[in-house]
C-alpha positions as CSV (number, residue, x, y, z in Angstrom):
1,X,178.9,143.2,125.0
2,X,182.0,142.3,123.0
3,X,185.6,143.1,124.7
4,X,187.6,145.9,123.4
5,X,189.6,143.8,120.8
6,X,186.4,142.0,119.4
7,X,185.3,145.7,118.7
8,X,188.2,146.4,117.3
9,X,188.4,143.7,115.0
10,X,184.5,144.0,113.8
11,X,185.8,148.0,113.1
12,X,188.3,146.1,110.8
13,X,185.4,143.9,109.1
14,X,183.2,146.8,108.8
15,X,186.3,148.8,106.7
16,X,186.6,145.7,104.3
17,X,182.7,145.6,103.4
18,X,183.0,149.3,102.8
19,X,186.2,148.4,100.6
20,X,184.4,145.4,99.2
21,X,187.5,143.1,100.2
22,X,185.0,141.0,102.7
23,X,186.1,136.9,101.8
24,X,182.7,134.8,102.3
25,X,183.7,133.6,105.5
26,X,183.5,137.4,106.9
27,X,180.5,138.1,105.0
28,X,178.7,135.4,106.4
29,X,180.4,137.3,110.1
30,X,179.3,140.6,109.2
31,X,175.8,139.0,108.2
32,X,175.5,137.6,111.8
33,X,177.0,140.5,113.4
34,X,174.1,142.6,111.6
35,X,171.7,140.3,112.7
36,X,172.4,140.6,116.1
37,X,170.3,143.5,117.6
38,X,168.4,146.2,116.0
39,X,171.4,148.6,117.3
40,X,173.7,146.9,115.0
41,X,171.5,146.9,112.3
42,X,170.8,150.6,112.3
43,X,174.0,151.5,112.8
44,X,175.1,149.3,109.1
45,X,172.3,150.9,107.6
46,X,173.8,154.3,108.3
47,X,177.6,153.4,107.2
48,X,175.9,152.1,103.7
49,X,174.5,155.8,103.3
50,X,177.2,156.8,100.6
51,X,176.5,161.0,101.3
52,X,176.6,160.6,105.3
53,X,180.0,159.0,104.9
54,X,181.5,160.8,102.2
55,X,180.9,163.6,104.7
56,X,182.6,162.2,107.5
57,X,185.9,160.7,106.2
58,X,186.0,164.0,104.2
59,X,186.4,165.5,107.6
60,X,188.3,162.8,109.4
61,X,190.7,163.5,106.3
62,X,191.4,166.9,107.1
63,X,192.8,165.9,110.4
64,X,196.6,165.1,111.2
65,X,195.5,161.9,112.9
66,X,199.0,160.2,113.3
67,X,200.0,163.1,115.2
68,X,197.4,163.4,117.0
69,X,197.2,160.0,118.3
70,X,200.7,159.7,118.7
71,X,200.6,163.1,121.0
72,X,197.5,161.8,123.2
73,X,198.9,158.7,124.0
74,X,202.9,159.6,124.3
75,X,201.4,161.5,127.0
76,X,201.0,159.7,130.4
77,X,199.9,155.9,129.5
78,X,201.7,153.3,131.3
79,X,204.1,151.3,129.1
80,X,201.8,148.2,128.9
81,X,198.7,150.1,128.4
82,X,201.0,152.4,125.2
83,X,202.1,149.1,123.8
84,X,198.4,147.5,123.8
85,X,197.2,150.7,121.9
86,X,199.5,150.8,119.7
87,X,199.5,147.3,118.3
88,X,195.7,148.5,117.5
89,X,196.8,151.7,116.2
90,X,195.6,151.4,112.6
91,X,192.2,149.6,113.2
92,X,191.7,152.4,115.9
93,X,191.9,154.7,113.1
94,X,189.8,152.8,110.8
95,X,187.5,152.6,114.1
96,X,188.0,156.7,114.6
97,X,186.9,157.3,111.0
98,X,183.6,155.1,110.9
99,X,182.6,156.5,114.3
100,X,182.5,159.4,113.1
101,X,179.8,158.7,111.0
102,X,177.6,159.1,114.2
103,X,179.7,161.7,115.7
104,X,182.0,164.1,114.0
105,X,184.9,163.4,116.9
106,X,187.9,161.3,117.6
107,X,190.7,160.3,119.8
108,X,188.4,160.4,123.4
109,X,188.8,158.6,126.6
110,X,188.7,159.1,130.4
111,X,191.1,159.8,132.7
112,X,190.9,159.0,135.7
113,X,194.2,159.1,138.3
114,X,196.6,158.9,136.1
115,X,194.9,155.6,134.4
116,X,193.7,156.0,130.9
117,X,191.2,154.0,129.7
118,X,191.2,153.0,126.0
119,X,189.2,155.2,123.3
120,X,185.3,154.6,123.0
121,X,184.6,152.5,119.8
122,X,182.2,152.4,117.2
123,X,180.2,149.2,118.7
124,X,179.0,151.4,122.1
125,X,177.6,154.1,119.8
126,X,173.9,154.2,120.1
127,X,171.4,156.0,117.8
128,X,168.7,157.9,119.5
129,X,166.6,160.5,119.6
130,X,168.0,163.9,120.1
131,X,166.0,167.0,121.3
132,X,166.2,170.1,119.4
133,X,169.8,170.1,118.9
134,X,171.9,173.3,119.5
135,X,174.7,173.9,116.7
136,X,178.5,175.1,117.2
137,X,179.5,178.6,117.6
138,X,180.6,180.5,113.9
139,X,182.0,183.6,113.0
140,X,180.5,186.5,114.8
141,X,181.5,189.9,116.0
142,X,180.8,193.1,116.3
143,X,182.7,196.4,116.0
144,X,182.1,199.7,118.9
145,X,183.5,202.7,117.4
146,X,184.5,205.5,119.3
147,X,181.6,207.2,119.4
148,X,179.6,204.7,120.6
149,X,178.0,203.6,117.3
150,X,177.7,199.4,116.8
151,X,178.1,197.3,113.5
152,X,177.8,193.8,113.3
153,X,180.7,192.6,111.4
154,X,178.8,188.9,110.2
155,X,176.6,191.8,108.5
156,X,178.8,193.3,106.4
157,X,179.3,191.3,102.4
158,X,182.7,190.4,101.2
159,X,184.6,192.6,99.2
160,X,182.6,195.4,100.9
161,X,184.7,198.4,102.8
162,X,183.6,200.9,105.4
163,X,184.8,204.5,106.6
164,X,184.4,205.4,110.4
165,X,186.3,207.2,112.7
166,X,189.8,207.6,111.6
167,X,189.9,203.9,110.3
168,X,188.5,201.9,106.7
169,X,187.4,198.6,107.6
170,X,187.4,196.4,104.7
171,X,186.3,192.3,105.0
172,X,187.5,189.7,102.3
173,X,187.1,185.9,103.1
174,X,185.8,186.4,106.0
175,X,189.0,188.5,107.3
176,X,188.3,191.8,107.8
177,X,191.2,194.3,107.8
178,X,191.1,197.8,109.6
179,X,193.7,200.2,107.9
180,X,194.3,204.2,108.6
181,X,191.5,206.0,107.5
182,X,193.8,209.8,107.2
183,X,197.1,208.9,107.4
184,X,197.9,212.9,107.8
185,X,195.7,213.5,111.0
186,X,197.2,212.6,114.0
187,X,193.8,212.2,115.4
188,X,193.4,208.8,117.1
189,X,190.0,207.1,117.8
190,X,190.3,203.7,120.1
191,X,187.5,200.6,118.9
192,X,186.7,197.3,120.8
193,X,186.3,194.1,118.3
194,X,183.8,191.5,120.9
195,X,183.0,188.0,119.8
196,X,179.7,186.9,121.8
197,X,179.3,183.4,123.7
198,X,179.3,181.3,120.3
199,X,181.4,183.6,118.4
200,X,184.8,183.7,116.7
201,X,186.6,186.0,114.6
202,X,189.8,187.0,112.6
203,X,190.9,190.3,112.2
204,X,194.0,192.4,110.7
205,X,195.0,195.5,113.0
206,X,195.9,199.0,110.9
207,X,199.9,197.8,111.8
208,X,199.2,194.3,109.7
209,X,199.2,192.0,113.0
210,X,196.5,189.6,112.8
211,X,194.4,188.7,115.4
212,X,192.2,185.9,116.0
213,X,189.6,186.3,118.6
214,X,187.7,183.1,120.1
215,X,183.9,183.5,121.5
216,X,183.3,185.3,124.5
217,X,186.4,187.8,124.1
218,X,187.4,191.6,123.0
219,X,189.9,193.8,122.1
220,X,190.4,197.2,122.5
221,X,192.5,198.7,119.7
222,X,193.4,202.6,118.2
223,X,192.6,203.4,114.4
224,X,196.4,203.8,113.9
225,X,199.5,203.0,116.3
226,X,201.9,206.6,117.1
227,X,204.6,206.5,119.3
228,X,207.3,204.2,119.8
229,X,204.4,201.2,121.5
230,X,201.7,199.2,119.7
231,X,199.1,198.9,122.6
232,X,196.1,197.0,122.7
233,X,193.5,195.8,125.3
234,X,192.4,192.2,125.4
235,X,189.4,190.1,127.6
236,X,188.7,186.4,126.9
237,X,191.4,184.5,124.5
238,X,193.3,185.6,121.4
239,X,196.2,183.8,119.2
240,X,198.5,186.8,117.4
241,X,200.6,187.1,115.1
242,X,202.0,190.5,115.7
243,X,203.6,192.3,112.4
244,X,207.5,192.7,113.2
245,X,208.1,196.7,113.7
246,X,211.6,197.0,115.6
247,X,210.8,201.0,116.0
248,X,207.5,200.0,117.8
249,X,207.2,197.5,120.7
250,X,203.8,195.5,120.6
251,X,201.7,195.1,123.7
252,X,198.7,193.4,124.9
253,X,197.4,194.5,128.3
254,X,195.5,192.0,130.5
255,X,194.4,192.0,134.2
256,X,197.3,193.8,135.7
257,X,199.7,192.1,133.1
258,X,201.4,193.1,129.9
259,X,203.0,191.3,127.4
260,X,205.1,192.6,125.1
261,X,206.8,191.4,121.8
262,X,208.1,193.0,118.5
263,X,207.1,190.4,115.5
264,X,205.8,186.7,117.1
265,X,203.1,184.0,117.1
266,X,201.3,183.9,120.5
267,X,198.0,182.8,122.1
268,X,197.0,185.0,125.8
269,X,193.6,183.0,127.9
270,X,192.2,185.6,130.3
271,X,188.5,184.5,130.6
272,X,187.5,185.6,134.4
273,X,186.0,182.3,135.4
274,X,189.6,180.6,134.2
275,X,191.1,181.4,137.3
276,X,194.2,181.8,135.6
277,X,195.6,184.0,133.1
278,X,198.1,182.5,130.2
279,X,200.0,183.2,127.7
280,X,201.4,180.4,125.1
281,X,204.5,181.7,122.9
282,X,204.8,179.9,119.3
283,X,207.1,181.7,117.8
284,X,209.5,184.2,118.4
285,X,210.1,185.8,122.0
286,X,207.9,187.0,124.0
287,X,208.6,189.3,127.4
288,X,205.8,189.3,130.5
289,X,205.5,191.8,132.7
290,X,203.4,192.4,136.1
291,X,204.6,194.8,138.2
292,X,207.8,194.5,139.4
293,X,208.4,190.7,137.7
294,X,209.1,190.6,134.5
295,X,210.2,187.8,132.7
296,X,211.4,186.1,128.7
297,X,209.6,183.5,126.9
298,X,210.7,181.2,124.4
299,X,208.9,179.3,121.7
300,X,207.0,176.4,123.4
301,X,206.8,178.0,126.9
302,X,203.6,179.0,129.0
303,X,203.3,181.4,130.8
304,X,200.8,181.6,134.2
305,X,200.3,184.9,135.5
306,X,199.3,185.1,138.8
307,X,200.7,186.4,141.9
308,X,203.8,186.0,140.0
309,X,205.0,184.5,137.1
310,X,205.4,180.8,136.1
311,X,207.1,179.4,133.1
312,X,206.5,176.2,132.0
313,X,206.7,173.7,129.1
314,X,203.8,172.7,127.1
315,X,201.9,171.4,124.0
316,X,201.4,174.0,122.2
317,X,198.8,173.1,119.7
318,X,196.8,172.1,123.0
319,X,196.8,175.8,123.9
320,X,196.0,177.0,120.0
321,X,193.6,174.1,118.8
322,X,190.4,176.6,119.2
323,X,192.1,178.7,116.5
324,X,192.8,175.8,114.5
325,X,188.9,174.7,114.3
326,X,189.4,171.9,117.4
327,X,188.7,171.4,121.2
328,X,191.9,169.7,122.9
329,X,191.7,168.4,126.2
330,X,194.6,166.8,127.9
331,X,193.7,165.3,131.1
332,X,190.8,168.3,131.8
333,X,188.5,167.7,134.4
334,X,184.7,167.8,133.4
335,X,184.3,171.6,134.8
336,X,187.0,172.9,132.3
337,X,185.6,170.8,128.9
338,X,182.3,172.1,130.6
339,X,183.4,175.8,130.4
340,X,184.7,175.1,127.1
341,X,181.1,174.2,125.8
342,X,179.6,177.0,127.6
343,X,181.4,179.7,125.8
344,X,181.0,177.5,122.3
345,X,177.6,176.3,122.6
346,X,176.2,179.1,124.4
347,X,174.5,176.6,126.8
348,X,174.4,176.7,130.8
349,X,175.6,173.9,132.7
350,X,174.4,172.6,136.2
351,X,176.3,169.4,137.8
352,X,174.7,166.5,139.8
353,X,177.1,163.9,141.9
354,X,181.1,164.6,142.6
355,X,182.8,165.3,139.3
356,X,186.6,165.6,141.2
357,X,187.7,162.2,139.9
358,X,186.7,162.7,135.9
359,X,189.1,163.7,133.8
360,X,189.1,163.5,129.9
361,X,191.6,163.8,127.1
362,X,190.7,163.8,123.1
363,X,190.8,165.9,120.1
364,X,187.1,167.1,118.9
365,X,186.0,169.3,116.0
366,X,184.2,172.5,117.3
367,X,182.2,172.3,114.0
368,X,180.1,169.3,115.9
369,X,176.4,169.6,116.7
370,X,176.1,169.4,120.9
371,X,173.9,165.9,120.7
372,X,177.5,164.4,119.0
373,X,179.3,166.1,121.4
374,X,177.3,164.6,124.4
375,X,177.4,161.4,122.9
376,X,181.1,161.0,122.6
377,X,181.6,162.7,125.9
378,X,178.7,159.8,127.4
379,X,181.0,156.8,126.1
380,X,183.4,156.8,128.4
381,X,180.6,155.0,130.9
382,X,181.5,157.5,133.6
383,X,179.0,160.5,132.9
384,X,175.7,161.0,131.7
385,X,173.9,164.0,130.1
386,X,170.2,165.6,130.4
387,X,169.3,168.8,128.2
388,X,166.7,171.0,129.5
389,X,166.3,173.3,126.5
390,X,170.1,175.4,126.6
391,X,170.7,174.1,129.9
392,X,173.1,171.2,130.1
393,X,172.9,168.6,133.8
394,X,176.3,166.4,134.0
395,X,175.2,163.9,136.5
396,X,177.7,160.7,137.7
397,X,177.1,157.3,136.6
C-alpha cells in the first residue's frame, strides 16, 4: 500500500489529468498507476464521469475549507505532526475534493490520546456494494395547536397561509412564519413546533425571533407574547436568533434552567441521552439561570448546566455546524458521532468491542447518504461497520 506522501502525491497527478496539465512522463505514471489493481481502475473510471464530479466539487465549493482545515488542525496536533500537514496542505485539498467523489465528506481522522493521525486519502477509498442505503434527515415538522389538532408543516405549499387558534401561519422558502392571528383579543393559545428523529426545521415566532429546530426537538410557544417576558419551552437543540424587544425579556426554559436574553444569536443542546445541557452564546449577551445560580455569558462562551453552572470557551461554529448544513466533531468519542447519526439518520446503533479509546474529529455534510458516511468514518482503520436493515453494529478492528 503506498505511504501517506505517495498518496498524496498520486492525489496531485490525478488533479493534473483532470486539468489536462499531465507531461508524458506522468501520463505514462498515471497509466501504470491505473493499471495496478482493478480498485484503481474503477475508481479513474469514476473521476472521468464529468456529472459525478461536477456534483462533488460543486459541493466541496460551497465549503470554507481553509478555515476549516486550519481550525481542525490548530487544534491539538503536536508541532511536528502540524508542520508535516501543513507542507501538504494544498494537495490535501486537491485530495479532499476528489474523495469526495466517493463520499460527499472531508477533513476526517482519528484521535486517539491526544495523537492525531493524518486525514484518510483518496487511495484507501474502496467501491463496494452498499445495502439499501438510508438517506439524511430534511426538513420535517409538525405543528400541535392548542386544541389538540396536528398539521404537518412539510405538507403545507409555499406561499400558502393558515388561520388557527389565535395565530396565521404562513410558509415561504421553506420558513414558515407564525404571526398574531387578532391582535385585539387578549386571548392566548400555547403550540408545540416538534422535528422527528430525521427532521429539521426553521421557524419565525409571532415576536420575529427565528428559530431553528434540529431533528428530534420541540418548542412550546404562545400565539402572541403579553407581559413584560417572551417565554418559550424547548426539548432537543435549537440555534435563535431572538428579535431585540428591551420592554420584553426573552426566555427559553429547559430542564430546571432558563436562559434569558433581550436581542442575541444563541444555540441551547438539551437532548436527554446528552447527559448535559448547553447553551452556546454567538452574539450578544446572554444570562443563565438555575435556581439560585445565575450567571452572564459573552459571545463565544458555553455554557454547561448541571448541578451548577460552567462557563467555558469554545468553537462556536463546532456548537452551530448542524444549523449550518454540517456535522462537526472535535475529538468526539464514537458514542457521541454515534448519537449524532441516530437522531439524523433515524437508525439504531448497537456496539461490539471497547470503543473508550476512539475518538474522531472532521467536518461532514449532513446532506451525505449513511453508506458515505460509514465509509469515511471506516478509513481511519480503527472501526468497522455492519448494517442490519436501520440498525447500525460499530465493532473494533
Amino acid at each position: 500500500m503506498e505511504n501517506k506522501q505517495e498518496q498524496f502525491e498520486r492525489a496531485d497527478l490525478i488533479l493534473k489529468y483532470l486539468k489536462g496539465e499531465l507531461n508524458p512522463q506522468e501520463e505514462q505514471e498515471m497509466e501504470l498507476w491505473v493499471e495496478e489493481s482493478e480498485k484503481n481502475r474503477l475508481f479513474f473510471d469514476r473521476i472521468r464521469n464529468e456529472q459525478a464530479l461536477e456534483e462533488e466539487l460543486a459541493f466541496f465549493s460551497r465549503i470554507d475549507t481553509d478555515k476549516a482545515w486550519q481550525r481542525i488542525a490548530a487544534q491539538t496536533v503536536d508541532q511536528q505532526k502540524t508542520r508535516s500537514l501543513w507542507s501538504v496542505n494544498t494537495v490535501w485539498k486537491y485530495a479532499a475534493a476528489i474523495t469526495l467523489i466517493l463520499g460527499t465528506v472531508f477533513l476526517i481522522y482519528q484521535t486517539q490520546q491526544g495523537k492525531h493521525t493524518a486525514p484518510a486519502t483518496i487511495a484507501e477509498v474502496t467501491p463496494k456494494l452498499q445495502p439499501e442505503d438510508i438517506l439524511p434527515g430534511g426538513d420535517k415538522a409538525k405543528l400541535t395547536f392548542s386544541d389538540g389538532s396536528v398539521f404537518l408543516l412539510e405538507d403545507m405549499e409555499n406561499g400558502t397561509v393558515r388561520q388557527e387558534q389565535g395565530v396565521k401561519v404562513s410558509k415561504l422558502d421553506g420558513v414558515v412564519t407564525f404571526e398574531i392571528a387578532d391582535s385585539k383579543s387578549d386571548q392566548v393559545f400555547y403550540n408545540t413546533i416538534s422535528t422527528p428523529v430525521g427532521g429539521q426545521y426553521q421557524v419565525v415566532l409571532p415576536d420575529g425571533s427565528k428559530v431553528w429546530l434540529n431533528s428530534a426537538s420541540s418548542l412550546y410557544f404562545p400565539s402572541a407574547f403579553v407581559g413584560n417576558e417572551r417565554t418559550v419551552e424547548l426539548t432537543g437543540e435549537a440555534y435563535f436568533e431572538v428579535a431585540r424587544n428591551q420592554k420584553q425579556v426573552f426566555q427559553v426554559k429547559v430542564d430546571e434552567a432558563t436562559i434569558e436574553v433581550l436581542g442575541t444569536h444563541f444555540n441551547v443542546m438539551a437532548y436527554a441521552n446528552e447527559g448535559r445541557t448547553t447553551a452556546t452564546l454567538v452574539e450578544g449577551s446572554v444570562r443563565v439561570k438555575k435556581g439560585n445560580v445565575s450567571k452572564m455569558m459573552t459571545p463565544g462562551q458555553q455554557a454547561t448546566i448541571g448541578e451548577d453552572i460552567k462557563l467555558k470557551k469554545v468553537d462556536v461554529d463546532e456548537a452551530i455546524a448542524w444549523k449550518n448544513g454540517l456535522f462537526y466533531f472535535s475529538s468526539a468519542d464514537i458514542a457521541t458521532v454515534m448519537r449524532q447519526m441516530e437522531r439524523w439518520y433515524g437508525i439504531e446503533v448497537a456496539y461490539s468491542g471497547n470503543m473508550s479509546a476512539k475518538h474522531f474529529s472532521g467536518i461532514i455534510s449532513r446532506n451525505t447518504e449513511i453508506s458515505k458516511m460509514l465509509e469515511m468514518l471506516e478509513l481511519t482503520g480503527s472501526i468497522q461497520f455492519r448494517r442490519e436493515g436501520r440498525k447500525v453494529v460499530v465493532s473494533t478492528i
